[in-house]
Residue frames as qw, qx, qy, qz and C-alpha x, y, z in Angstrom:
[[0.684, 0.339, 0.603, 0.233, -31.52, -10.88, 38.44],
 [0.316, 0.926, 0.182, -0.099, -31.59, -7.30, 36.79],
 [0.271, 0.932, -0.184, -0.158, -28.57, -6.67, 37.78],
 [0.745, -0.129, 0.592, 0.280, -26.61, -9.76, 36.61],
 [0.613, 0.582, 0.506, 0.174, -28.27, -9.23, 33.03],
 [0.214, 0.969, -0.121, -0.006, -26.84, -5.54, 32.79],
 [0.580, -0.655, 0.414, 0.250, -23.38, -7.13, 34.18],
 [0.845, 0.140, 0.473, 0.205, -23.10, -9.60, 31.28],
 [0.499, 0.848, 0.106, 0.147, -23.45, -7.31, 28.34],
 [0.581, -0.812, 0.040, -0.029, -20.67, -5.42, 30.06],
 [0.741, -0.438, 0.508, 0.017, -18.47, -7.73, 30.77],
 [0.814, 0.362, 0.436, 0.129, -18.52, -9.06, 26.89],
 [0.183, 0.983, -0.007, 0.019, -17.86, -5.62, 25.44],
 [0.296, -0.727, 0.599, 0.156, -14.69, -5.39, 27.52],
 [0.688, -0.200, 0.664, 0.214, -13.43, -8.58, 26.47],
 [0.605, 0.637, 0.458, 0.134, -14.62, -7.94, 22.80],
 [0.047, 0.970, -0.238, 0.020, -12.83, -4.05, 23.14],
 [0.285, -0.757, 0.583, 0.081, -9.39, -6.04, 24.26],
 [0.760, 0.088, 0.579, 0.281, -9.55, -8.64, 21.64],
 [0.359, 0.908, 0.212, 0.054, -10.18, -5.89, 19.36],
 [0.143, 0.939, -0.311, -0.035, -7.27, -3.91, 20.22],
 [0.661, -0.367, 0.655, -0.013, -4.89, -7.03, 20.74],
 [0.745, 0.470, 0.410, 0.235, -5.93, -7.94, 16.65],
 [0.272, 0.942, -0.068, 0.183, -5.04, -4.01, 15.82],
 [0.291, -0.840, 0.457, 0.042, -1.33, -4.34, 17.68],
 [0.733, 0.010, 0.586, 0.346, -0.68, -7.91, 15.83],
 [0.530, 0.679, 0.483, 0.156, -1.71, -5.98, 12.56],
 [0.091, 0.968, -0.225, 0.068, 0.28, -2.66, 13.33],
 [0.558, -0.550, 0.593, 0.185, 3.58, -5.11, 14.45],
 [0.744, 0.272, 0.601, 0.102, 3.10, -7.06, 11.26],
 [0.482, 0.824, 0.236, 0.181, 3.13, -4.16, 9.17],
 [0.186, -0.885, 0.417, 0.090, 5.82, -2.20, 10.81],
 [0.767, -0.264, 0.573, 0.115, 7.89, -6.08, 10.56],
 [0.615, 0.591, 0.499, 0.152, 6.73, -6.08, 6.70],
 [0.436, 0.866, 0.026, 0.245, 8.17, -2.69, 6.03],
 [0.172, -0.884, 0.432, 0.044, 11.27, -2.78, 7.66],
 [0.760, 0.144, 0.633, 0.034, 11.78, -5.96, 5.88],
 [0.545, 0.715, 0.166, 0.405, 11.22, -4.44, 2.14],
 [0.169, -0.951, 0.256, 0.026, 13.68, -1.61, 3.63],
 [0.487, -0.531, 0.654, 0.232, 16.49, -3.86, 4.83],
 [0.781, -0.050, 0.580, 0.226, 16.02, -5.39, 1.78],
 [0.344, 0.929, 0.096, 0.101, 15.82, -2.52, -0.72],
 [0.408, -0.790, 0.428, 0.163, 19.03, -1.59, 1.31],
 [0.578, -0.360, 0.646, 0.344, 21.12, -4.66, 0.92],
 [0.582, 0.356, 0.625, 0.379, 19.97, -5.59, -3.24],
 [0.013, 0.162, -0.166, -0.973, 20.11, -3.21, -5.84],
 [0.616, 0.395, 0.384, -0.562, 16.19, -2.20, -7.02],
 [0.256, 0.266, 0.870, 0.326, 14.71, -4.23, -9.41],
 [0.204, 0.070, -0.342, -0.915, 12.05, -2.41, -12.08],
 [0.511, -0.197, -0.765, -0.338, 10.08, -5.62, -11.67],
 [0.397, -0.568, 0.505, -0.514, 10.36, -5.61, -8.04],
 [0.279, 0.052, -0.959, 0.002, 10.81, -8.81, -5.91],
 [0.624, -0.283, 0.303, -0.663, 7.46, -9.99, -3.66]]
C-alpha cells in the first residue's frame, strides 16, 4: 500500500512535467509562426507609421 501511494504522486508529476513542456513548444511554435508572419509581411508591404495588427 506504501508503495502504490509514493507511485501515484510520481506518476502525476511526469504527466504534469510533459503537459507542461508540450504547452511551452505550442507557445514557442506560435511565436516563432507570429514573427515570421509580421516579417514576411513587413517584407512584402511598405511600413506603415500606424502599423497594421
Amino acid at each position: 500500500m506504501v508503495s502504490r501511494s509514493n507511485e501515484w504522486p510520481r506518476e502525476q508529476l511526469s504527466m504534469n512535467l510533459f503537459r507542461v513542456s508540450i504547452n511551452e513548444r505550442v507557445m514557442l511554435l506560435l511565436m516563432i509562426f507570429l514573427i515570421a508572419r509580421c516579417a514576411l509581411e513587413r517584407i512584402d508591404r511598405p511600413y506603415h507609421p500606424l502599423g497594421t495588427l
